[in-house]
Every structure is written in C-alpha cells, then in structure tokens.
C-alpha positions as CSV (number, residue, x, y, z in Angstrom):
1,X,69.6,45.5,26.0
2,X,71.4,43.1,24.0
3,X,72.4,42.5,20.6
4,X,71.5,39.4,18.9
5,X,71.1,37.5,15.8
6,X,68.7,35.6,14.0
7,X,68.2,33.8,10.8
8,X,64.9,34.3,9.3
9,X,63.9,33.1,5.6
10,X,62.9,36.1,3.3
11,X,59.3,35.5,3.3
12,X,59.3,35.9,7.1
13,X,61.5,39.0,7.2
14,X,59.4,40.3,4.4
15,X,56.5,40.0,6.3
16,X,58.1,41.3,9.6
17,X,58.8,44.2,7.7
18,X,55.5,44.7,6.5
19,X,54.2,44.5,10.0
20,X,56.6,47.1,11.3
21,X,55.3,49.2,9.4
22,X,52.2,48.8,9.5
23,X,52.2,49.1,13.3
24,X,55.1,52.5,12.7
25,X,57.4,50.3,14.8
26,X,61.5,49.3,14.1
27,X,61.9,45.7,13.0
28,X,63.5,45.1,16.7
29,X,60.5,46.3,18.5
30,X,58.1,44.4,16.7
31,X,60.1,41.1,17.2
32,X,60.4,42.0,20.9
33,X,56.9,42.4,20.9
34,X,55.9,39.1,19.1
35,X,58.4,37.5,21.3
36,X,57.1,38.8,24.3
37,X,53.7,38.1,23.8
38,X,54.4,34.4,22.6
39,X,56.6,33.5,25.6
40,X,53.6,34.8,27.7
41,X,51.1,32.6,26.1
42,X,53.7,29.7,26.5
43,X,53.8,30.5,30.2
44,X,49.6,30.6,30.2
45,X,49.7,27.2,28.6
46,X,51.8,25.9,30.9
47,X,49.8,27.2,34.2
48,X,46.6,25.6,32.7
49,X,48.1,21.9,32.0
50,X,49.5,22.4,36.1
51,X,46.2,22.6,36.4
52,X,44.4,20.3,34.7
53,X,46.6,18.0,35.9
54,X,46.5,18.9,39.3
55,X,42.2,19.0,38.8
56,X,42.9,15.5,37.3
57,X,43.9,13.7,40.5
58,X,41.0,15.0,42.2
59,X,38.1,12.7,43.2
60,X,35.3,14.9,41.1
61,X,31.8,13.2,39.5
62,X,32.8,12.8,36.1
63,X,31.2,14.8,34.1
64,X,31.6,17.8,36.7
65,X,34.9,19.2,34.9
66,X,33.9,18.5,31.3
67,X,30.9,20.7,31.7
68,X,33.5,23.5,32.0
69,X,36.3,22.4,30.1
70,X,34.9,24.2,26.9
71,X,34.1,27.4,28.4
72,X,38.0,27.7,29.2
73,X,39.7,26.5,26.0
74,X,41.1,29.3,24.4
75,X,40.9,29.7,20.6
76,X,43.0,27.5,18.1
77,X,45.6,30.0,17.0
C-alpha cells in the first residue's frame, strides 16, 4: 500500500472518526472503504448512462422504455 495525504475540514474528520469507531475500524480502513465503495457506484453509474444511451438510439415504441425506467433508478443518495 501506499501512503498518502489528504486534507479534510474538522467536521469531516470528526465525523470519520466517529464512524471508525463505531464500525471498530482505523481511520485508514474506513476511508478505503468509503472510497472503495464510492468509486464502485461511480463505475455503476457510468455502465447505466452507456446504456441508456446506447437503448436511446434504438428504434423502440415510445413508451416501451419509460414503463421501466422507474423500476431501475436507484435511490437518491
């Protein structure tokens, strides 16, 4: 592994802290963790807009894709 470092304001570290533990985990862990997990949804995001946009070219009755388009939203974060 490498060694790095950030800046975080007070109120974040403070709450990072908290977190760690809470969840008997190093402050390092945790922020691999949450960084992990983030870059992973980023990567999920990206794969759905490829293919909505792909869908989007497609020659489907109009309404065919809406009627589905809310059963695969995720949740606002």
């Amino acid at each position: 592994m490498e060694t790095v470092q950030i800046v975080l304001d007070m109120e974040l570290l403070r709450a990072t802290d908290q977190a760690a533990r809470r969840m008997k985990r190093n402050r390092s862990a945790l922020v691999r963790e949450a960084l992990r997990e983030h870059l992973r949804r980023l990567e999920v995001r990206a794969l759905e807009e490829s293919d909505r946009e792909g869908y989007s070219r497609l020659q489907l009755p109009h309404d065919e894709s809406r009627l589905w388009e809310a059963e695969a939203a995720w949740p606002a974060e």
